[in-house]
N, C-alpha and C positions, 0 to 999 in steps of 0.2 A: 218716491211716494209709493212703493211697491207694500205696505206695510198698509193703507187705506183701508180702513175697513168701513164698509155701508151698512145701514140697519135702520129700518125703519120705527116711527117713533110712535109708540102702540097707547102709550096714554102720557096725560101731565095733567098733575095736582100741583092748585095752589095756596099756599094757606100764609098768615100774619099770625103774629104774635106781639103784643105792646113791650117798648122798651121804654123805661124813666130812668131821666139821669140825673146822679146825684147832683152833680155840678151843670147849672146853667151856661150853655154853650152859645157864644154870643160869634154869629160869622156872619160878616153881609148885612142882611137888612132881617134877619130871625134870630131870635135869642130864642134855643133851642130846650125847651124841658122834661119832651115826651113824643115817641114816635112811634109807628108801628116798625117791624121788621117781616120783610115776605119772603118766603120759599119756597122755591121748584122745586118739584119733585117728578122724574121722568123715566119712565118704562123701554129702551127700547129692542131690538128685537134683532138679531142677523137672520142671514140664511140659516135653513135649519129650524128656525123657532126657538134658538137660544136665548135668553132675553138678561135685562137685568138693571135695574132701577138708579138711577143719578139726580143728585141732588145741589141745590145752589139757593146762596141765601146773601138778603140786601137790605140794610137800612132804607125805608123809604122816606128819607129827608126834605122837610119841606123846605119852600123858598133856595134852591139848588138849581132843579132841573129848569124851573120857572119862576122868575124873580116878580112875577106881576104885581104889583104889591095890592092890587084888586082881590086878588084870591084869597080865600082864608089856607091857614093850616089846615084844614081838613080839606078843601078843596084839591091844594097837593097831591094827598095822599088819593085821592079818588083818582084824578091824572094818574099815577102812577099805576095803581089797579085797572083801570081802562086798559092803559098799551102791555100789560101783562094779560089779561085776558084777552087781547087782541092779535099777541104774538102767542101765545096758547092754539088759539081759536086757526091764525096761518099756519102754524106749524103741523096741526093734527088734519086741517084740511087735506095734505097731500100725502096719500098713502105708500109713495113712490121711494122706493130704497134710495139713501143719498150717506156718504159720509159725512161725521158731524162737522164740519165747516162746508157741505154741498147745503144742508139743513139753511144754513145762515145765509149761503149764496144765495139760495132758493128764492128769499123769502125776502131779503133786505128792501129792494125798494119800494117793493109794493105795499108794506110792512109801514117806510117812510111815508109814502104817498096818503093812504089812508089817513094813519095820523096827524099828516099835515092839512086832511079837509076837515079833521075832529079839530084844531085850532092846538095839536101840540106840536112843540119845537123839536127841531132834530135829535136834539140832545134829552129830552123826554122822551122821546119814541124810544131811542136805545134802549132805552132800562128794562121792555119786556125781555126785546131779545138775550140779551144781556145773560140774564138771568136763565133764561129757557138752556140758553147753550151751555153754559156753563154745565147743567144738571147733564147733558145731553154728552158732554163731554167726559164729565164723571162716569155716567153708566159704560159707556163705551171705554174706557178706562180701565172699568171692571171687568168687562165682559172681557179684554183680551189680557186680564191680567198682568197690568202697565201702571206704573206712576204715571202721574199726572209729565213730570220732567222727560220719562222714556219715550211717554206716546206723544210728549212734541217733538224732540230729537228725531223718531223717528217716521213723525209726519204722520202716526195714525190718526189725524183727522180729516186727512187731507185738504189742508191749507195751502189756498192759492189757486186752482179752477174756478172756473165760473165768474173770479169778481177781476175784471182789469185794473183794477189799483193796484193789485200785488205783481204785474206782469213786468218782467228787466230786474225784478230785484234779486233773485238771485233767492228767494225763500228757502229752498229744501237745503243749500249750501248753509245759509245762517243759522236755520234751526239745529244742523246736526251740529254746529260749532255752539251751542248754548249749555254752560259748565254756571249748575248752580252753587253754592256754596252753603255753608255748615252756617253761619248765624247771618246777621242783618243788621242793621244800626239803627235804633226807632229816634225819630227826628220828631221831636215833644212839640205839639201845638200852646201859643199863648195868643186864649183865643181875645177877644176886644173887652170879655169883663172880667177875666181870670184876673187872681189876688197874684201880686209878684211878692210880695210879702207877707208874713202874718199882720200886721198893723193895717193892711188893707182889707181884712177880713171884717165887716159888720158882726158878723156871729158864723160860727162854725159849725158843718157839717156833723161832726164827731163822728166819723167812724174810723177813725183810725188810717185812713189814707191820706195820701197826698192834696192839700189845697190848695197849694199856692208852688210858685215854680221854685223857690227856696228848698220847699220839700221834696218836691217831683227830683229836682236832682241829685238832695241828697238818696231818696230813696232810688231811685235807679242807673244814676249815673249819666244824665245822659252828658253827649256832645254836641249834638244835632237838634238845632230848634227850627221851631216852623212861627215868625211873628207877623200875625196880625194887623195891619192898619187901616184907618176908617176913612181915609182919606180927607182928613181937616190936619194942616200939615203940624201949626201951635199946637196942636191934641198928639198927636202922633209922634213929636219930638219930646214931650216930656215924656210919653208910656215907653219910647226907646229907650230913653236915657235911664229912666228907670228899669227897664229890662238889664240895660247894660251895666246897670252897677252891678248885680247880680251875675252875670257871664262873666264879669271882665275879672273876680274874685279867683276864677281859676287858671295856676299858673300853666296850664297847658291850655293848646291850641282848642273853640270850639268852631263850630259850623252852623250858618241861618241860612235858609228861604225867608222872605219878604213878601209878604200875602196881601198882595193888590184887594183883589177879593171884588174886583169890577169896579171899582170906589172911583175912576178917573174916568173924565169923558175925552183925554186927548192926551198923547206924549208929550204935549209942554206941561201937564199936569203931574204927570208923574216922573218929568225932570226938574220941577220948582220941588218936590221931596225929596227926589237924591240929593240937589242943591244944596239945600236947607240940614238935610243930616252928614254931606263932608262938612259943611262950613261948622258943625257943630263938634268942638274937641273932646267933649264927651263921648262920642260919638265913633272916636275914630279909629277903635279897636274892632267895635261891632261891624263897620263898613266893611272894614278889613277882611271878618270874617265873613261875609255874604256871598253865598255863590250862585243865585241867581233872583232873579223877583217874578213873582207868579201871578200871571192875570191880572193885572191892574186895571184895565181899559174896559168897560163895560162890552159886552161880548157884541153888542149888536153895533158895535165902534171899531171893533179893537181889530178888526180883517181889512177894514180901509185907512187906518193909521198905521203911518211910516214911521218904525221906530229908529231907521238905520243913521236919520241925521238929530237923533232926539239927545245924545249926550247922557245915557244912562249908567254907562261907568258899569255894566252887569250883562248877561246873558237874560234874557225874556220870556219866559215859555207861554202858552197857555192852558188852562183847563177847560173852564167854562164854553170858553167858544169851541172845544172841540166836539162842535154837534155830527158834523157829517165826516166821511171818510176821508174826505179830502181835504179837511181842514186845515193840518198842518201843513200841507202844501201851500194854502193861501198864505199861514203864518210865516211860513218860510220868506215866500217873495214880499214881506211885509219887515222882514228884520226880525222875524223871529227866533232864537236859536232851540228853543227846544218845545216839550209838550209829555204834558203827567198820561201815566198809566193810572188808572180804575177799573176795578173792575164792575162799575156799577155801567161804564161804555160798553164794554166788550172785552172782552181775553182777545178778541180776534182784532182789534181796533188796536190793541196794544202791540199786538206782534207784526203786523202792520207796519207802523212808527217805526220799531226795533231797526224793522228792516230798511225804510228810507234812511231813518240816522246812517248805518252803517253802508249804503249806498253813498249818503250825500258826502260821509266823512272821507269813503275812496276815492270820489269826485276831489275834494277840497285839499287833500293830502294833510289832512288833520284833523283831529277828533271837534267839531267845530258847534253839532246836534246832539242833544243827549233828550234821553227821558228822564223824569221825576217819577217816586212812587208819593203818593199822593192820599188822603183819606177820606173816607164820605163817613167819619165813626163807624166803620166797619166793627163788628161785636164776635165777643168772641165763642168759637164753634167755626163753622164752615167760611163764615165769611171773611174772619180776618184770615182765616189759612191757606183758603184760594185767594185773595187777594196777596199774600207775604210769597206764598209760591210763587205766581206769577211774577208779581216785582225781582225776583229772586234770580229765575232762569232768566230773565231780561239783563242782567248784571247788572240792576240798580243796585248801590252798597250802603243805602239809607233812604229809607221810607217812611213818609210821616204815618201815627199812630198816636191815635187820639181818644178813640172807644173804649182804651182801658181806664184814659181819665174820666172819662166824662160820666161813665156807668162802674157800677161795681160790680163788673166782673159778669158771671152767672149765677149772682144772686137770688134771681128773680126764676132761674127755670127746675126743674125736676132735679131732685139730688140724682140720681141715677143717671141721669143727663150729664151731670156737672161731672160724675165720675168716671164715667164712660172718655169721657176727652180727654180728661187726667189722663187714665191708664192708656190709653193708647198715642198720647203726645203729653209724656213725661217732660219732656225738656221745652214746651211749648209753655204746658200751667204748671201752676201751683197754688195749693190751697193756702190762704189766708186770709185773715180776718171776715172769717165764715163761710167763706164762696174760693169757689174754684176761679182765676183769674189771669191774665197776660204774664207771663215770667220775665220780666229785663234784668239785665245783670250787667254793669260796667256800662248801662245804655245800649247793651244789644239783646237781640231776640236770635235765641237759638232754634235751626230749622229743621235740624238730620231726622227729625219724625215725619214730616212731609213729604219723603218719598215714598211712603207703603203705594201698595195700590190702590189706584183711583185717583181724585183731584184732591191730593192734598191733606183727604181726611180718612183715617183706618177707625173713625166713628160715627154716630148718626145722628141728629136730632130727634127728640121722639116727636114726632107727627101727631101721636093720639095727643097727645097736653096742648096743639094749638088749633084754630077756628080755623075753617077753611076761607079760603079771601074772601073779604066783605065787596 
């Protein structure tokens, strides 16, 4: 950790900007058609007085962090602007040099605590910090003139003091050993109202993109799907089977996650669906190809449910319930085998995990925990780039991606904006059908622009075109 550098954190701006998606996004208990997206933007400062500005940006999705089905959409997004001005509000409180993961140590539980007496859940809290570090991480990126991949490798955050979760695992070892790679596999969400055909189309969008998974394929190739179910298992057996007629048309090998999505109150619940889809010989290609199921159990379930004698025929990870830092821990002694990166948790949340997996895997003498990269419609600009980086140096080799379907692109922001990303992450976009947009090619996303320096991005979002946070 000899490469740490401290710097205090001299200002943080935060601002939104509305996002509408072309395509209604049905996950859980929200059908999704409009949301804000927020951004850090953070000044900080080393010895000297050297300074220099980092920036980070999040869909603020509603019915996610908080499924209360009491709150409105709007109420959401005000939770979420709460614990972002409240990790703003910690963070600039303490004038005190610290390197950008001491920033994080600093501040984590009292950061928790608070908004567990404001009535939010751990996994709502995250999202200020989330966010603040990431930008905090960027500037400090810049200022020592680092990719985002160098200055983990070489611990310029210094990652791991202050917080005893990371203690025995061996962090500065695993970091330098993290070799990201040239592309990524984008793993296509089908979310519970997506058209799997045109014939299931009422009426069409028209704008010339993909609307149904027919096309998604043919237009980008993928391999890799993320499906959906709502948990009524006669509902979910025909939208498979209908899934699978479509997969099973290609004479090469593909790949699913099975997206629980909290829909089950217990492991006999979500072994009467595995049940019911081996006994289904439609059925038995797509099984085949499954290599894990994500979150099924409703979160506030799913840490006292033993899945180890439940008969799932799969590996289990969680999402949802990874509110606090120790979660996966609990998931583990519960049968769990793995747990998604977002970066809407933490970047530090994630490398975290990294490091248990590859702990527990020395223990086990077998690769036995993995992570998932995972999406919250990440959009594109900073957010999907630090989130694909991140997944990236983790050695995930397919990460879901879903914000290219769901929205068109950069449509909606500053052409200058739209071209500025172009040119500086060529092999990221590409212009079409009006807008600057995600590039997949064979189903994967090319990454070799993400190393300039900084987190991910050698561009900016222009700040003047958005409100500062409501």
């Amino acid at each position: 950790m000899a490469d740490a550098l401290p710097v205090r954190l001299r200002e943080i701006e935060l601002y939104e900007r509305p996002v509408k998606l072309r395509l209604p996004f049905r996950f859980g208990v929200v059908t999704l058609t409009e949301c804000p997206q927020a951004f850090a933007r953070v000044r900080v400062e080393a010895a000297g007085g050297l300074g220099h500005w980092g920036a980070a940006a999040e869909l603020m999705a509603p019915k996610w962090f908080d499924k209360n089905l009491q709150l409105s959409n709007e109420d959401n997004f005000d939770q979420l602007r709460q614990v972002l001005r409240l990790a703003r509000e910690a963070y600039l409180a303490d004038a005190a040099p610290a390197t950008a993961f001491g920033h994080f140590a600093r501040h984590h539980d009292a950061h928790q605590a608070l908004c567990g007496r404001r009535g939010f859940n751990p996994l709502l809290a995250a999202y200020g910090p989330a966010l603040v570090d990431r930008a905090v991480l960027d500037a400090v990126c810049r200022l020592a003139g680092l990719s985002f991949y160098d200055a983990v490798r070489r611990n310029l955050a210094g990652i791991g003091p202050g917080r005893p979760e990371f203690d025995g695992l061996a962090i500065d070892a695993l970091l330098a050993g993290l070799q990201p790679r040239a592309d990524i596999e984008a793993r296509h969400t089908v979310g519970l109202l997506d058209a799997i055909t045109g014939a299931d189309l009422p009426q069409r969008v028209g704008d010339g993109l993909p609307e149904t998974l027919e096309e998604a394929i043919a237009a980008h190739g993928h391999r890799w799907f993320k499906l959906k179910v709502g948990g009524q298992v006669p509902a979910d057996l025909q939208r498979l089977q209908a899934i699978a007629a479509v997969l099973d048309r290609s004479p090469d090998p593909y790949f699913v996650s099975l997206d629980g999505n909290e829909q089950y109150q217990c492991a006999a619940g979500v072994a009467e669906l595995v049940a019911a889809i081996r006994a289904t010989p439609a059925l038995a290609r797509l099984w085949d190809s499954i290599v894990f199921i994500e979150q099924p159990i409703a979160r506030k379930l799913a840490l006292t449910e033993d899945l180890r004698g439940a008969q799932l025929g799969k590996p289990v990870i969680i999402d949802e319930s990874d509110g606090e830092l120790d979660a996966f821990v609990q998931a583990r002694a519960h049968g769990y085998a793995g747990v998604s990166s977002k970066t809407c948790k933490g970047v530090y949340r994630s490398l975290l995990n990294a490091a248990r997996c590859a702990a527990w895997n020395r223990e086990a003498g077998e690769p036995l925990y993995f992570m998932s990269g995972e999406d919250l419609t990440t959009q594109a600009g900073l957010s999907v780039q630090q989130d694909l980086a991140l997944a990236n140096l983790l050695g995930i080799r397919h990460v879901e991606r879903n914000g290219h379907h769901y929205v068109n692109g950069m449509a909606a922001l500053p052409e200058a904006e739209q071209q500025a990303f172009l040119r500086a992450h060529p092999d990221l976009y590409e212009r079409s059908h009006g807008a600057v947009r995600l590039r997949i090619r064979d189903g994967r996303v090319a990454l070799g622009s993400l190393a300039g320096i900084g987190y991910a991005s050698s561009a900016m979002p222009d700040f003047g075109a958005m409100q500062a946070l409501a």
